[in-house]
N, C-alpha and C positions, 0 to 999 in steps of 0.2 A: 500666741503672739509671736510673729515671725522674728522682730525685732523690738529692742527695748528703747524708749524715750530717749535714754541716756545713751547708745549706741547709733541711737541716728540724729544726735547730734554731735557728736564726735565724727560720725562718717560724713556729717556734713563742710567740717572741716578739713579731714584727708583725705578723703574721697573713698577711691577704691583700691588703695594702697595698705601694703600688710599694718595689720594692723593687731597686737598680741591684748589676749582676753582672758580673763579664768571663767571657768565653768565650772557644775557641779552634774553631777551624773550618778542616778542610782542603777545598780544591780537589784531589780526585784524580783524577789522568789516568792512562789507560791505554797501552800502547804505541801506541795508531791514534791517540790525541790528543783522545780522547774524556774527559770529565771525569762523574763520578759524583756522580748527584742521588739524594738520602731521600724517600719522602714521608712526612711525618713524622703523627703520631697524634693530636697535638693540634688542629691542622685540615685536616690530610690535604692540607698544602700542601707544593710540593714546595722542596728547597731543600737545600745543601751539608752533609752531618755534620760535628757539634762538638758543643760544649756547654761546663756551667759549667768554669772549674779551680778546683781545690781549694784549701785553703789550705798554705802552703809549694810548689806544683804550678809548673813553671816553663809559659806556653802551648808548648813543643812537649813537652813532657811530657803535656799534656793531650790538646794535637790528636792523638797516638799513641792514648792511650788513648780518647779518645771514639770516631774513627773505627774502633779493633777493637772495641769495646764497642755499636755501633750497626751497624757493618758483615761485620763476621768479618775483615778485611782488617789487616795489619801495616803500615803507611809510615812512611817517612822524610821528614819533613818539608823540603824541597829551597831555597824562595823562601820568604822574607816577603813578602805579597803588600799588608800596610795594615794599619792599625789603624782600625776604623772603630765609630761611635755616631752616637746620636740618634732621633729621632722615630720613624724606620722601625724603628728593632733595640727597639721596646716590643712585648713578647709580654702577650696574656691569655690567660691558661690557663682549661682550663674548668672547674676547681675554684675560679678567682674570683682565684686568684692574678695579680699586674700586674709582672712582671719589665722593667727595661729591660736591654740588652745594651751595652759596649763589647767588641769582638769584634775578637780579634789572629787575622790568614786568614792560613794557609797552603799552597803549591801541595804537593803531596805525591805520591811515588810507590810503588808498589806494590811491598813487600819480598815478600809470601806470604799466606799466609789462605785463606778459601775464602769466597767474597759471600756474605753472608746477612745478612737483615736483623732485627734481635732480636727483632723482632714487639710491643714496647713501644714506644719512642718512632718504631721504624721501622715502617712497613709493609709498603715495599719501594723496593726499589733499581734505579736503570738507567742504563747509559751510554749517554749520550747527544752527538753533533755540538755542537762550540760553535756552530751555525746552528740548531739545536732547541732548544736553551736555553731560549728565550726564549716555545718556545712551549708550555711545562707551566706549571699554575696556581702563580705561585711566593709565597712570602709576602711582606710588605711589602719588608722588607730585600733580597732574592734579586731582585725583580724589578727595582729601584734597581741594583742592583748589580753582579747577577753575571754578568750578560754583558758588562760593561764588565771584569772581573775575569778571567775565562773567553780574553779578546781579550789581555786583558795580560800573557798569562802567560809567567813567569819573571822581570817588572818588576812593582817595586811602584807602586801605583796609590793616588795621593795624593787626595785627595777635597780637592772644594774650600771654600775656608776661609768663613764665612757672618757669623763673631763680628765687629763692629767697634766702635769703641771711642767711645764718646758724645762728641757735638760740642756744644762747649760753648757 
């Protein structure tokens, strides 16, 4: 589902103007330790399934459903792996839409399913070595990221802090 009920009617009121979202996004590893990349449809950059949560949607409630919704796959959500925003998690879509992300990751592993990629926001899927990671075209956010993410796994990974406070 490219878009949620609840997000297109919110866009039906701002338009296509920034508009800030939470997301939930799994890191899924295979039994070899291989972890699972999207390429996703919007610019065919590669980078971990999730997407928006809904409203009342708890994120691993979301990260379940985005990840079978994008991937054919069932997981369990295992590690919180960070909550992370900013400059990098700003998406433009190519309908003009300016979303920013704050995006709750989690490591997740494979209950059941069958890989398939939905052929909407995904185009396709691959397990890949966390020493390849780094080398598919990845989006702003993923490439900041998810190898640092990818290395951390089963530890959450604290992003460093950048806000400080005016000197007077």
């Amino acid at each position: 589902m490219p878009i949620s009920d609840y997000l297109r009617a919110v866009r039906a009121k701002v338009g296509h103007d920034f508009l800030l979202a939470t997301a939930a996004t799994g890191l899924v590893f295979d039994d070899a330790g291989r972890v699972l990349l999207a390429r996703h449809a919007n610019a065919g950059l590669w980078l971990a399934p999730g997407g928006a949560i809904d409203p009342d949607e708890s994120p691993v409630d979301a990260v379940v459903r985005e990840v079978f919704e994008e991937t054919g796959l069932h997981v369990e959500p295992v590690t919180l792996l960070g909550v992370f925003g900013g400059p990098s998690f700003r998406v433009h879509y190519k309908n003009g839409d300016e979303t920013g992300y704050v995006m709750v990751v989690f490591e997740c592993r494979v209950l059941g399913g069958t890989l398939t990629p939905d052929g909407e926001e995904v185009l396709e899927l691959r397990w890949v070595t966390p020493e390849e990671v780094g080398t598919f075209p990845l989006s702003r956010w993923a490439t900041e990221l998810l190898p640092a993410l990818v290395a951390s796994r089963g530890r959450t990974l604290m992003p460093p802090v950048r806000w400080r406070p005016p000197t007077a």
